[in-house]
C-alpha positions, 0 to 999 in steps of 0.5 A, a space after each residue: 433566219 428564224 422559224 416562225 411558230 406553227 400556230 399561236 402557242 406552238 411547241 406546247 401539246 394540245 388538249 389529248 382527243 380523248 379528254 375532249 371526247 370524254 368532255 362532250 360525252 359528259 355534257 351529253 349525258 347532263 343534258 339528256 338528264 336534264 331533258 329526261 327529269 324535267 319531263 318525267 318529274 311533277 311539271 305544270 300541264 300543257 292539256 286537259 288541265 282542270 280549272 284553274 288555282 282556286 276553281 275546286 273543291 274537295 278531293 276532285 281529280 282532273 286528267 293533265 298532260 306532260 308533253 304526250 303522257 297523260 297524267 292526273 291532278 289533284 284538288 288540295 286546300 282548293 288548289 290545283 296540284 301539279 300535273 304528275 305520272 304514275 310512273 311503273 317503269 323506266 320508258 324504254 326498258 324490258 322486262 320477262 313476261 309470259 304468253 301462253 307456254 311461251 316463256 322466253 318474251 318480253 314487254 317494253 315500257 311505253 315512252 311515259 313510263 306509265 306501262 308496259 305494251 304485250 308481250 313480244 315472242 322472243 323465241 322466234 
């Protein structure tokens, strides 16, 4: 009497767990790329948004918003331009600063990417 097959394509090796792994790794890593250009980058406002298209003059400004961050618009040709950040720095990061005589502290970039909070002691 025959045996019957383990599963549907039986005898032949299944995907490697490591190559898997590897693929949902770098479909995260797309995503959350994704996620962090669109939100960082020149995008439409949800707030504080001036007039709309046709509605200024000049070289007004007028405060926006992208997602929590607050951003700045521009009047050009009497159209508003797209909310955009001034970003100075990768949200999230760190960088040395110097409070007082204290040389070993840092500051941490704010989630816009538009500053850095104080200066934390790290010499503890």
């Amino acid at each position: 009497m025959k045996k019957p097959a383990a599963g549907p394509k039986a005898g032949r090796p299944g995907p490697d767990a490591s190559l898997i792994a590897a693929l949902v790794l770098i479909i995260a890593i797309i995503a959350y790329a994704a996620y962090y250009i669109q939100s960082s980058v020149v995008m439409p406002s949800s707030a504080y948004s001036p007039p709309q298209a046709g509605e200024c003059s000049g070289n007004e400004t007028g405060q926006c918003l992208i997602g929590q961050c607050a951003g700045i618009r521009t009047c050009q040709n009497g159209t508003w331009s797209r909310c955009a950040l001034k970003m100075a720095c990768e949200p999230g990061s760190s960088a040395p600063c110097y409070e007082g005589a204290c040389v070993n502290s840092y500051k941490v970039c704010n989630g816009c990417g538009t500053g850095y909070g104080p200066c934390i002691n790290n010499s503890g």
